[in-house]
Backbone atoms as SQL, in Angstrom:
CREATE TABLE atoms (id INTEGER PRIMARY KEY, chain TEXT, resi INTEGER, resn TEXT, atom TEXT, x REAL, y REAL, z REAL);
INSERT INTO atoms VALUES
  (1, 'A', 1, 'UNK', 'N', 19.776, 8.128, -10.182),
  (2, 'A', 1, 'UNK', 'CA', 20.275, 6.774, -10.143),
  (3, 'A', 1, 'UNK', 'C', 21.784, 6.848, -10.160),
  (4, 'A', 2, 'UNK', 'N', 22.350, 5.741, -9.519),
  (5, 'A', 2, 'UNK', 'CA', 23.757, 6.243, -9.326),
  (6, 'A', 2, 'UNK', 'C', 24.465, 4.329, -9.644),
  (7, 'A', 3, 'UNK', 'N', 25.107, 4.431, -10.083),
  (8, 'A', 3, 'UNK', 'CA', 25.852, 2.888, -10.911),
  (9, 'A', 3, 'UNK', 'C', 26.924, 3.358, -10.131),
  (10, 'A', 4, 'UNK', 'N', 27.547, 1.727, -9.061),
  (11, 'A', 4, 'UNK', 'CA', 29.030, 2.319, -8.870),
  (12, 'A', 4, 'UNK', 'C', 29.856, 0.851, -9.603),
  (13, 'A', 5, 'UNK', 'N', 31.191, 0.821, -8.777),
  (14, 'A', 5, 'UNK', 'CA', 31.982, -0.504, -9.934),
  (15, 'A', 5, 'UNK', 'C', 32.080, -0.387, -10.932),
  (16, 'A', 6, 'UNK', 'N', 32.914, 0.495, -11.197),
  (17, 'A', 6, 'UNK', 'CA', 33.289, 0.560, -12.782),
  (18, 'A', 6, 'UNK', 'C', 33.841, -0.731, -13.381),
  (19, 'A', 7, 'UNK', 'N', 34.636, -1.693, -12.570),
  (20, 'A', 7, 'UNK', 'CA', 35.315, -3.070, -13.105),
  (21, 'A', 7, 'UNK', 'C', 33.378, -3.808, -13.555),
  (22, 'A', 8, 'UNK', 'N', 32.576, -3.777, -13.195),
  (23, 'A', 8, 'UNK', 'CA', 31.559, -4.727, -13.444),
  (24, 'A', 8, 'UNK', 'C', 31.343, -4.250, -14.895),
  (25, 'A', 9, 'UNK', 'N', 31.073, -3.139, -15.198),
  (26, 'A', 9, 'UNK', 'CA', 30.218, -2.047, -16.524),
  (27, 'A', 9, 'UNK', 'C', 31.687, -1.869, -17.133),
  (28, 'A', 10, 'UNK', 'N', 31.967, -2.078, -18.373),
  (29, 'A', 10, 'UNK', 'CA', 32.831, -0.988, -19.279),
  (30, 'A', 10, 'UNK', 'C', 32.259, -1.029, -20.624),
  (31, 'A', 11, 'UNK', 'N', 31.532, 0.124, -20.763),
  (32, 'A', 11, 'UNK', 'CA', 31.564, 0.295, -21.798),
  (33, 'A', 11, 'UNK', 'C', 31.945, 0.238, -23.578),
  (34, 'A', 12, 'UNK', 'N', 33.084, 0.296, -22.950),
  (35, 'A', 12, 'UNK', 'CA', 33.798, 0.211, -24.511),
  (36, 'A', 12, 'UNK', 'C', 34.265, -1.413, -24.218),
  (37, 'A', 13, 'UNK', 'N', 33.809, -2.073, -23.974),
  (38, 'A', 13, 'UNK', 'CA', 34.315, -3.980, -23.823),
  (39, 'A', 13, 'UNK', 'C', 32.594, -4.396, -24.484),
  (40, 'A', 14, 'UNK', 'N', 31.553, -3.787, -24.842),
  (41, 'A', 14, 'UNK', 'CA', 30.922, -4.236, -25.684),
  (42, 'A', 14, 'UNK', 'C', 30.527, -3.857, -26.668),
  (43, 'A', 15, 'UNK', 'N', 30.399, -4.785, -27.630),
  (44, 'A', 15, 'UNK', 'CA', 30.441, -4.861, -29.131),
  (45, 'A', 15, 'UNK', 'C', 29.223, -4.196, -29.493),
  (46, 'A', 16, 'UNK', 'N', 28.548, -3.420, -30.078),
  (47, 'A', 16, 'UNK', 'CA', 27.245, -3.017, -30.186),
  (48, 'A', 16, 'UNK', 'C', 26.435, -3.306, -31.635),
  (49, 'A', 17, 'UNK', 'N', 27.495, -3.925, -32.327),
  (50, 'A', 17, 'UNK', 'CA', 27.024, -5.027, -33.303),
  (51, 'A', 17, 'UNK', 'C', 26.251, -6.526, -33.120),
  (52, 'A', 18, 'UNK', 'N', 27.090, -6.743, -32.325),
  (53, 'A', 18, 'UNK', 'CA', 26.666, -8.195, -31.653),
  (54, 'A', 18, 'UNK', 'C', 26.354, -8.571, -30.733),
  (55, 'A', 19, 'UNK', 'N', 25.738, -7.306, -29.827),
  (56, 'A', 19, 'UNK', 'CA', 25.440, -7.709, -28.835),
  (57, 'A', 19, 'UNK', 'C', 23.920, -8.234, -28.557),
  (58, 'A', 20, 'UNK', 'N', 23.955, -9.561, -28.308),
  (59, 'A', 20, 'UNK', 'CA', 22.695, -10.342, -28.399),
  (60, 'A', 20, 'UNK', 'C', 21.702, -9.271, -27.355),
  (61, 'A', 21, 'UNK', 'N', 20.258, -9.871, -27.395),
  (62, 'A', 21, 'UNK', 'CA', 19.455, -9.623, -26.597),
  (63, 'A', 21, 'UNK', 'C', 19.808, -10.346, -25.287),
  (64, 'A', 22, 'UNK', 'N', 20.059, -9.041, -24.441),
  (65, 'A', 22, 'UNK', 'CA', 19.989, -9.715, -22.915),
  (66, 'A', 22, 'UNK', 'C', 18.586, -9.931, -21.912),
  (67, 'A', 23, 'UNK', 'N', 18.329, -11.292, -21.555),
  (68, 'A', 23, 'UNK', 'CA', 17.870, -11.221, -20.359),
  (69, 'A', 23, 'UNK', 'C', 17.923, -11.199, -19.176),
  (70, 'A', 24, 'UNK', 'N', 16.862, -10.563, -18.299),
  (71, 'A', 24, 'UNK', 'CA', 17.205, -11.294, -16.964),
  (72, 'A', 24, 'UNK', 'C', 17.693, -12.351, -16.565),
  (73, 'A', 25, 'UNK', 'N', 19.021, -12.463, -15.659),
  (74, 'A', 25, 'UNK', 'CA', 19.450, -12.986, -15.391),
  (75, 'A', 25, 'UNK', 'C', 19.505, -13.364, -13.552),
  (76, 'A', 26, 'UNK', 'N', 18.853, -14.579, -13.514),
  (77, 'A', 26, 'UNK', 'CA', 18.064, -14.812, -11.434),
  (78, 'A', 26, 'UNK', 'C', 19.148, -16.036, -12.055),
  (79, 'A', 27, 'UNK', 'N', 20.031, -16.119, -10.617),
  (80, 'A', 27, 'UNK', 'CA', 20.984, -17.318, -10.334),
  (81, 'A', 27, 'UNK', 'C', 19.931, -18.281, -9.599),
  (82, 'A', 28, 'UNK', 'N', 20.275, -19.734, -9.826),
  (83, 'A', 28, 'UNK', 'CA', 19.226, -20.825, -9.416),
  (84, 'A', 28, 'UNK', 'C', 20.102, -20.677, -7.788),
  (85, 'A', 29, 'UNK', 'N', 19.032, -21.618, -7.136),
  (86, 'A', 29, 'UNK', 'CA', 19.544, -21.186, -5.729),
  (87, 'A', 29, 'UNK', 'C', 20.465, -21.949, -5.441),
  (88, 'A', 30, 'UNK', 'N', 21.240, -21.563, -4.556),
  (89, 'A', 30, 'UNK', 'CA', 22.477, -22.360, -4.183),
  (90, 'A', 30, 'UNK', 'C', 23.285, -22.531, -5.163),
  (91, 'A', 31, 'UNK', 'N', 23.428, -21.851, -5.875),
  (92, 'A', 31, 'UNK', 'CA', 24.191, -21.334, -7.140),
  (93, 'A', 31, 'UNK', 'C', 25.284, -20.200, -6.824),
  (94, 'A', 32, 'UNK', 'N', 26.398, -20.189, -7.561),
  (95, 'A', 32, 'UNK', 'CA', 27.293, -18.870, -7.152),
  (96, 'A', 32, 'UNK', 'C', 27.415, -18.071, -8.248),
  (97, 'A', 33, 'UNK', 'N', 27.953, -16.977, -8.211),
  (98, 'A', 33, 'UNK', 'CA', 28.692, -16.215, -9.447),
  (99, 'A', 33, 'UNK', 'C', 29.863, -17.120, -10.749),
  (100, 'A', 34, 'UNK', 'N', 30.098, -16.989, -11.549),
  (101, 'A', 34, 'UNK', 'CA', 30.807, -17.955, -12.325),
  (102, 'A', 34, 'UNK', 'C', 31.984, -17.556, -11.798),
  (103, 'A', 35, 'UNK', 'N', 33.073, -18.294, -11.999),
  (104, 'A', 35, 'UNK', 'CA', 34.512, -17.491, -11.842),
  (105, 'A', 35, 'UNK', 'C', 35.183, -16.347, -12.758),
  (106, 'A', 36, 'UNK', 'N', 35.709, -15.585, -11.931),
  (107, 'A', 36, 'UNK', 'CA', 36.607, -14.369, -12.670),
  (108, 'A', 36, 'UNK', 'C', 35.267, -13.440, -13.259),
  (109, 'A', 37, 'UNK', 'N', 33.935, -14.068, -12.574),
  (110, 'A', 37, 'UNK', 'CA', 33.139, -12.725, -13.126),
  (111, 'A', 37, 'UNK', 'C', 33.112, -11.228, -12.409),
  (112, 'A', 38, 'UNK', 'N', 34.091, -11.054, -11.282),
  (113, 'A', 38, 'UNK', 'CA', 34.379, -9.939, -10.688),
  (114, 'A', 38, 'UNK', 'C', 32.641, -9.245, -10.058),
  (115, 'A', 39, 'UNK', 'N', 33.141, -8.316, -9.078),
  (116, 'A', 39, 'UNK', 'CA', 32.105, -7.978, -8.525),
  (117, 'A', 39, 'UNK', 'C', 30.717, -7.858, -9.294),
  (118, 'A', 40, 'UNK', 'N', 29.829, -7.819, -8.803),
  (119, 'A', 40, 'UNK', 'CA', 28.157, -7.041, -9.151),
  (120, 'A', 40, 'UNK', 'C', 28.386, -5.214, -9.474),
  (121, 'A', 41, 'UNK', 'N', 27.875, -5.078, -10.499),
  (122, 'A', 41, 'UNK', 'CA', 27.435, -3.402, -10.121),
  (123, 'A', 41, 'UNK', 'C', 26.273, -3.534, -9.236),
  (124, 'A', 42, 'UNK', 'N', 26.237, -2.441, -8.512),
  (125, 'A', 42, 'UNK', 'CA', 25.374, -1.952, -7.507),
  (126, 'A', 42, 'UNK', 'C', 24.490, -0.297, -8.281),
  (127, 'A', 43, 'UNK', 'N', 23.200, -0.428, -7.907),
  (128, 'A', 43, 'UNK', 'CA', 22.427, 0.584, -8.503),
  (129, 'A', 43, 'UNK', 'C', 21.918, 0.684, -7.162),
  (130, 'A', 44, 'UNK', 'N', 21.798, 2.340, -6.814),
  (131, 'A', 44, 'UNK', 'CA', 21.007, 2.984, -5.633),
  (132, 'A', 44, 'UNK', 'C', 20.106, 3.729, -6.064),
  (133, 'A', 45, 'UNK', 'N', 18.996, 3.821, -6.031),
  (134, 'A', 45, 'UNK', 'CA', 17.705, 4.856, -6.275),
  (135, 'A', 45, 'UNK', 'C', 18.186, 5.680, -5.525),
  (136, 'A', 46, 'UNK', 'N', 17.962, 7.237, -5.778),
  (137, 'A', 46, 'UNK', 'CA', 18.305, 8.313, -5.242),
  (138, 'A', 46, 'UNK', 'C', 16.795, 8.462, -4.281),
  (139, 'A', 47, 'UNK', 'N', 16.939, 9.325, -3.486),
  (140, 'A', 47, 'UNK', 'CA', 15.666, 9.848, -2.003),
  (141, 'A', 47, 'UNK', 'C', 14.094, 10.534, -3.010),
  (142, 'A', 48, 'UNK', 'N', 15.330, 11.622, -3.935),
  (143, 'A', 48, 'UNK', 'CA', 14.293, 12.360, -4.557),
  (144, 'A', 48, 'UNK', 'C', 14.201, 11.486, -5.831),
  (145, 'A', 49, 'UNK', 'N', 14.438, 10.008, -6.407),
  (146, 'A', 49, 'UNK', 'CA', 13.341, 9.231, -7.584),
  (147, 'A', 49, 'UNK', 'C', 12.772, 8.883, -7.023),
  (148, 'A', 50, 'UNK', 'N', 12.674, 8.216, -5.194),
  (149, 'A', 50, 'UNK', 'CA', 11.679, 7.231, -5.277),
  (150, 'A', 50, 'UNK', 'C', 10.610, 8.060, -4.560),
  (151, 'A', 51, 'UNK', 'N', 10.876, 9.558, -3.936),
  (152, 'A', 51, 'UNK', 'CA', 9.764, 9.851, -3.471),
  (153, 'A', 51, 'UNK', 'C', 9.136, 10.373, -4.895),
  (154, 'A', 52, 'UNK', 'N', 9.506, 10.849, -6.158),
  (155, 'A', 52, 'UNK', 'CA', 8.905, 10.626, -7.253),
  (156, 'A', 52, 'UNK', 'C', 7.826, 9.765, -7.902),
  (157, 'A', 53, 'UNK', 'N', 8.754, 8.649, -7.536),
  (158, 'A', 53, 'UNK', 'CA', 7.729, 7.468, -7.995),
  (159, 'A', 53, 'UNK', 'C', 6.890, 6.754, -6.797),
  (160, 'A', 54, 'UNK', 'N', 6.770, 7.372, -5.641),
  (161, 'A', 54, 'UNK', 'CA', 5.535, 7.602, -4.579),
  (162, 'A', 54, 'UNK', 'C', 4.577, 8.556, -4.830),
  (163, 'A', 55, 'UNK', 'N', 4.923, 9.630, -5.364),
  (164, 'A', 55, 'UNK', 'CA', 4.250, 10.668, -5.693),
  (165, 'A', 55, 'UNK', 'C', 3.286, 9.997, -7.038),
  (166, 'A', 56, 'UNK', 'N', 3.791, 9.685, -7.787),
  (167, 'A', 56, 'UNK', 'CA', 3.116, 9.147, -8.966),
  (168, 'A', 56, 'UNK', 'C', 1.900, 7.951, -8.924),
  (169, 'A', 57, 'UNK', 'N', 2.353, 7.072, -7.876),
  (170, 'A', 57, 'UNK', 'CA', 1.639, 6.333, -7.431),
  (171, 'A', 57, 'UNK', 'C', 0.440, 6.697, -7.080),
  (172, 'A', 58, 'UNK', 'N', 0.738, 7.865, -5.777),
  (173, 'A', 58, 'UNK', 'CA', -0.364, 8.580, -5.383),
  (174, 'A', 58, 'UNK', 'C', -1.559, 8.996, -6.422),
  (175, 'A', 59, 'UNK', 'N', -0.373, 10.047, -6.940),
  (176, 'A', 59, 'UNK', 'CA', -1.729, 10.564, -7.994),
  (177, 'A', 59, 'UNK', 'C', -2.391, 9.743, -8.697),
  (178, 'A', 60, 'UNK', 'N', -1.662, 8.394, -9.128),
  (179, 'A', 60, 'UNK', 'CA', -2.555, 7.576, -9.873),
  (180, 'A', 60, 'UNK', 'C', -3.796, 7.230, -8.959),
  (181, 'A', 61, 'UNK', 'N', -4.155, 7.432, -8.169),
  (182, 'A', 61, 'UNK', 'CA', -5.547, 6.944, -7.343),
  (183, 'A', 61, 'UNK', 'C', -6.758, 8.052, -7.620),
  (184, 'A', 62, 'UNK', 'N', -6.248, 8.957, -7.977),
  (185, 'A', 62, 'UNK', 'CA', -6.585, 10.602, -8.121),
  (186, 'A', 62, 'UNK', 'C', -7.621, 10.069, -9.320),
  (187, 'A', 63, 'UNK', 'N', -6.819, 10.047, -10.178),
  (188, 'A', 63, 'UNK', 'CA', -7.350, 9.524, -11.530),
  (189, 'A', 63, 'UNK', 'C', -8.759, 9.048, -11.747),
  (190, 'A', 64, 'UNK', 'N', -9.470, 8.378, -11.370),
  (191, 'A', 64, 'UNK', 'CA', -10.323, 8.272, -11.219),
  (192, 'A', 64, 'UNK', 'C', -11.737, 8.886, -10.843),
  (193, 'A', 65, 'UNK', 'N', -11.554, 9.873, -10.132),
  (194, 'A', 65, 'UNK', 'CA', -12.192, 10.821, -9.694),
  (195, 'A', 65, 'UNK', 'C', -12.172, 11.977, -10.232),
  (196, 'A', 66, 'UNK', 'N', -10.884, 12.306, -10.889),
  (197, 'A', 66, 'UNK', 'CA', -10.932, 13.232, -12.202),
  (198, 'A', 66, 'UNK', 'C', -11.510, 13.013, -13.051),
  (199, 'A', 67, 'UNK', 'N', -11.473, 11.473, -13.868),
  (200, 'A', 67, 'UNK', 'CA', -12.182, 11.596, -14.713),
  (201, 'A', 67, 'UNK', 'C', -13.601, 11.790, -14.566),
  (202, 'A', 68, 'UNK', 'N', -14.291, 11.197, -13.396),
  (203, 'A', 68, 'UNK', 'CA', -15.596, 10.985, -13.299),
  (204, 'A', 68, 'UNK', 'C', -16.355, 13.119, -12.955),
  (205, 'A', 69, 'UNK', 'N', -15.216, 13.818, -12.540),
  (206, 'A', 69, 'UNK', 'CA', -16.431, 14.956, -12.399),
  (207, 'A', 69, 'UNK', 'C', -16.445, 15.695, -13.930),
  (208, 'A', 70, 'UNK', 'N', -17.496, 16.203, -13.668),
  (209, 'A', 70, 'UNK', 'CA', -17.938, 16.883, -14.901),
  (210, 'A', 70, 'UNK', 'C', -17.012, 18.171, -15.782),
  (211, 'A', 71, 'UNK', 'N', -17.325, 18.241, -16.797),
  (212, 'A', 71, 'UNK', 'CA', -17.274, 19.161, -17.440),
  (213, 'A', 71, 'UNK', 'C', -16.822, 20.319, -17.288),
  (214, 'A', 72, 'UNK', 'N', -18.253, 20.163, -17.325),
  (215, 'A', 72, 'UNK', 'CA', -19.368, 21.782, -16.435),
  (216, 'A', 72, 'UNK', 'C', -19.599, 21.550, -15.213),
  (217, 'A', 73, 'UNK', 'N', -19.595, 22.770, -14.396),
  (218, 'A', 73, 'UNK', 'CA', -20.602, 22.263, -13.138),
  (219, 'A', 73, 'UNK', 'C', -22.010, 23.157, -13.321),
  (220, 'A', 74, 'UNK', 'N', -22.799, 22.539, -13.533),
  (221, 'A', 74, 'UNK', 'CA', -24.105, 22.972, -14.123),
  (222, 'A', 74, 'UNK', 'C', -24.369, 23.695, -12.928),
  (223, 'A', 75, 'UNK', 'N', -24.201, 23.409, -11.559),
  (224, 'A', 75, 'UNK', 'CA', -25.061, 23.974, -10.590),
  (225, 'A', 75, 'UNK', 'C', -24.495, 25.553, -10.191),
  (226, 'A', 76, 'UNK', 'N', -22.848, 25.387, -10.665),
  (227, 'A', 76, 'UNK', 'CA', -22.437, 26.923, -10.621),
  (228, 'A', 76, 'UNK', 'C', -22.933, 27.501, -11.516),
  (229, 'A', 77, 'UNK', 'N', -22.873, 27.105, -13.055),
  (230, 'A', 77, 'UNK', 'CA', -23.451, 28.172, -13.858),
  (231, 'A', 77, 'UNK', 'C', -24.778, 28.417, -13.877),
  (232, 'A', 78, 'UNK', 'N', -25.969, 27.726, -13.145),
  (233, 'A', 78, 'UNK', 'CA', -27.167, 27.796, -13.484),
  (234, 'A', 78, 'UNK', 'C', -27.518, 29.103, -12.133),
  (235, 'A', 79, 'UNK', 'N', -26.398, 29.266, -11.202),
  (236, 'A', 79, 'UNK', 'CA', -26.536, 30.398, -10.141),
  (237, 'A', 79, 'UNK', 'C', -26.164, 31.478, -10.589),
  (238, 'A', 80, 'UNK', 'N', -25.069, 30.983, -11.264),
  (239, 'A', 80, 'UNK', 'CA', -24.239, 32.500, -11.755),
  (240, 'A', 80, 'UNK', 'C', -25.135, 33.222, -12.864),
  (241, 'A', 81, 'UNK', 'N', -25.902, 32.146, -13.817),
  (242, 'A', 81, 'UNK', 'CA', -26.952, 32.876, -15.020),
  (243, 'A', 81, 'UNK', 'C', -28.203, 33.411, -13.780),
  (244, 'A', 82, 'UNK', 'N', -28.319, 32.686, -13.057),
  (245, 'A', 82, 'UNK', 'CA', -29.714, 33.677, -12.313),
  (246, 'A', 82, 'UNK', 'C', -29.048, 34.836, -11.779),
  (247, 'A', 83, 'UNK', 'N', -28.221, 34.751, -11.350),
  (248, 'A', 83, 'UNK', 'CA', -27.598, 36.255, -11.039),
  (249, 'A', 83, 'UNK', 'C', -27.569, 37.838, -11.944),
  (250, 'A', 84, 'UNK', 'N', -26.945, 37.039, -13.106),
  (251, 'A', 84, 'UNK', 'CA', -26.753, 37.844, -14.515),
  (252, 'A', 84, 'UNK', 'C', -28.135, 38.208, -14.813),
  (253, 'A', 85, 'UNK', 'N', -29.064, 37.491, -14.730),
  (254, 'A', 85, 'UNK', 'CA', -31.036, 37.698, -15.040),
  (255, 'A', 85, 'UNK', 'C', -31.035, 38.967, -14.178),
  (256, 'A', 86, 'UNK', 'N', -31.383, 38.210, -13.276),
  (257, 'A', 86, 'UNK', 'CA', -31.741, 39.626, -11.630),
  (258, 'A', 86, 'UNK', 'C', -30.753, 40.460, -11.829),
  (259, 'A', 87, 'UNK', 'N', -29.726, 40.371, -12.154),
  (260, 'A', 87, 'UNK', 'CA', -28.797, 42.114, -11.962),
  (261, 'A', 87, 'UNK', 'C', -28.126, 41.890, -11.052),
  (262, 'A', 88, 'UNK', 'N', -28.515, 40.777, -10.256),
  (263, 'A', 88, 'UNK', 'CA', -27.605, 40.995, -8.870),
  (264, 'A', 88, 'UNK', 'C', -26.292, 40.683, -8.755),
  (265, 'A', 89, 'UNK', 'N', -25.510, 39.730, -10.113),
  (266, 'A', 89, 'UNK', 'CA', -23.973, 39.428, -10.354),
  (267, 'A', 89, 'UNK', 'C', -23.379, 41.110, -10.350),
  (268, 'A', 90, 'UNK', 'N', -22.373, 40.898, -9.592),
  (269, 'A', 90, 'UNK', 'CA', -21.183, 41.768, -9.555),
  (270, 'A', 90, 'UNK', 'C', -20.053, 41.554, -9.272),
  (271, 'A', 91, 'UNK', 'N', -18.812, 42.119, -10.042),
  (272, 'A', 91, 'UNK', 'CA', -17.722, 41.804, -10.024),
  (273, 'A', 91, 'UNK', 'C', -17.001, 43.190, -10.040),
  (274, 'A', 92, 'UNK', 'N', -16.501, 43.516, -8.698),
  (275, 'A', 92, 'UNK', 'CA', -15.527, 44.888, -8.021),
  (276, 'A', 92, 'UNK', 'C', -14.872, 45.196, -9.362),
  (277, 'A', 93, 'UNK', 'N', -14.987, 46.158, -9.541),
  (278, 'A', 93, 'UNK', 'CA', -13.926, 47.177, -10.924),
  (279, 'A', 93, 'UNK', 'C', -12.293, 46.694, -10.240),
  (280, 'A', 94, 'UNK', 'N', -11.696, 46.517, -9.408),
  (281, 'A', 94, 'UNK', 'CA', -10.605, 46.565, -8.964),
  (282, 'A', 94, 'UNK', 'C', -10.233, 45.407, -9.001),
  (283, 'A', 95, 'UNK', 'N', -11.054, 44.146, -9.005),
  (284, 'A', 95, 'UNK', 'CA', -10.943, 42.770, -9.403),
  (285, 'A', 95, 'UNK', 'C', -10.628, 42.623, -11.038),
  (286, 'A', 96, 'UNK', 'N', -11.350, 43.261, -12.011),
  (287, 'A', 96, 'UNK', 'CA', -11.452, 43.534, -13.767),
  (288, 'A', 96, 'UNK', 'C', -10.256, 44.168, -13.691),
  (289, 'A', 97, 'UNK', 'N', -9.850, 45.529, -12.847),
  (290, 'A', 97, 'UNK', 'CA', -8.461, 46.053, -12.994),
  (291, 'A', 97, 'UNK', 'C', -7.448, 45.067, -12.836),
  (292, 'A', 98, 'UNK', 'N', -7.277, 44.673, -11.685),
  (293, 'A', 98, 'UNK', 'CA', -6.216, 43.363, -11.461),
  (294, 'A', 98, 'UNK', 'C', -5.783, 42.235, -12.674),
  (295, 'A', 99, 'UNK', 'N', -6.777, 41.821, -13.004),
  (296, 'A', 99, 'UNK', 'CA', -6.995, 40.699, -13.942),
  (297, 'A', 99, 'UNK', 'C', -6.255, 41.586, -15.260),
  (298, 'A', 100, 'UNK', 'N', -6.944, 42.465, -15.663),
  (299, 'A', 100, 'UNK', 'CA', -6.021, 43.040, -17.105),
  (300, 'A', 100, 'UNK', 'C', -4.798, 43.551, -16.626),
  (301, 'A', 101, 'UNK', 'N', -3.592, 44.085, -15.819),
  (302, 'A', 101, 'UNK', 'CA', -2.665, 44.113, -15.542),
  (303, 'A', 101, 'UNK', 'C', -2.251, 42.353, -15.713),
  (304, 'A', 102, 'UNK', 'N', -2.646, 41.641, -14.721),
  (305, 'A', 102, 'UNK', 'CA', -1.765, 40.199, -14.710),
  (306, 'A', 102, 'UNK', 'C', -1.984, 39.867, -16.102),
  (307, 'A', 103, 'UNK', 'N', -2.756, 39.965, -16.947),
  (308, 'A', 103, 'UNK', 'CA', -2.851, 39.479, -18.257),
  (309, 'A', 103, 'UNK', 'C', -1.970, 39.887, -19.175),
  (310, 'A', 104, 'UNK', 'N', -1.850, 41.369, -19.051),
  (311, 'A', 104, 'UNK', 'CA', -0.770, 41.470, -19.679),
  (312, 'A', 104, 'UNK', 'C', 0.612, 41.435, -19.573),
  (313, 'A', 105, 'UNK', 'N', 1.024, 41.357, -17.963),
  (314, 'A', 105, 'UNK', 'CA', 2.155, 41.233, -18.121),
  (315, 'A', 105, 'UNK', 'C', 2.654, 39.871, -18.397),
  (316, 'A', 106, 'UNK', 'N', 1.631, 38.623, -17.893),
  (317, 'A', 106, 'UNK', 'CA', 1.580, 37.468, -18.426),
  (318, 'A', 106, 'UNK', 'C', 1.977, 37.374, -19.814),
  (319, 'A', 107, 'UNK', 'N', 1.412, 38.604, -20.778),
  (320, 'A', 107, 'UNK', 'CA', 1.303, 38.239, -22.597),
  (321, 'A', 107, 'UNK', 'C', 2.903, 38.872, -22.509),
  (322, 'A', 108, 'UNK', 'N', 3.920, 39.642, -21.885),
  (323, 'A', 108, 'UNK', 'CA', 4.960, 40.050, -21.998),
  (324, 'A', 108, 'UNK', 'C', 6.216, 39.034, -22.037),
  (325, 'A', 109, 'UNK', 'N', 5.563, 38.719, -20.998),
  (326, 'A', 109, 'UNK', 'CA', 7.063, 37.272, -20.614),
  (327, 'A', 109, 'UNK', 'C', 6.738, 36.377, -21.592),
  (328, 'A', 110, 'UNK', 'N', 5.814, 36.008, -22.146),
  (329, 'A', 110, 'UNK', 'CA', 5.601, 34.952, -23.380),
  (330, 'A', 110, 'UNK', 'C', 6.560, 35.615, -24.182);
């Protein structure tokens, strides 16, 4: 976010004792600025907040469908236990090798 006009904003010109609750402030129509109230600040959303807050949007649709799948997925583990029964699950020694190397160098950088 980027604030420009420094004459609109100064900081140190408000009191932070007394400074009431502000509201929104919508001019009635056909209405002007008061006098000597000097320019508007101007606020620009930057490219990368608002594709942020597109992104967020998005995923919020996601949501829903996350919550609804399961757990478990019963139908993988009920294949993978018949496997383990019959004997026929296998998992390559060089796959078990892999995995304990990344594990530990994983437990290193922690």
């Amino acid at each position: 976010m980027k604030i420009t006009n420094d004459e609109a904003i100064r900081a140190s010109s408000i009191d932070p004792i007394s400074l009431p609750k502000l509201q929104p402030h919508t001019p009635k129509p056909g209405t002007t600025a008061a006098p000597g109230a000097g320019p508007a600040a101007q606020i620009e959303i930057s490219a990368q907040a608002k594709a942020l807050g597109a992104a967020k949007t998005e995923a919020a649709g996601y949501l829903p469908a996350v919550h609804a799948a399961p757990d478990i997925r019963t139908a993988l583990v009920d294949k993978l236990k018949a496997q383990v029964d019959s004997g026929t699950y296998h998992v390559a020694s060089a796959d078990i090798a892999d995995q304990i190397v990344r594990r530990s160098q994983a437990d290193k950088i922690q």
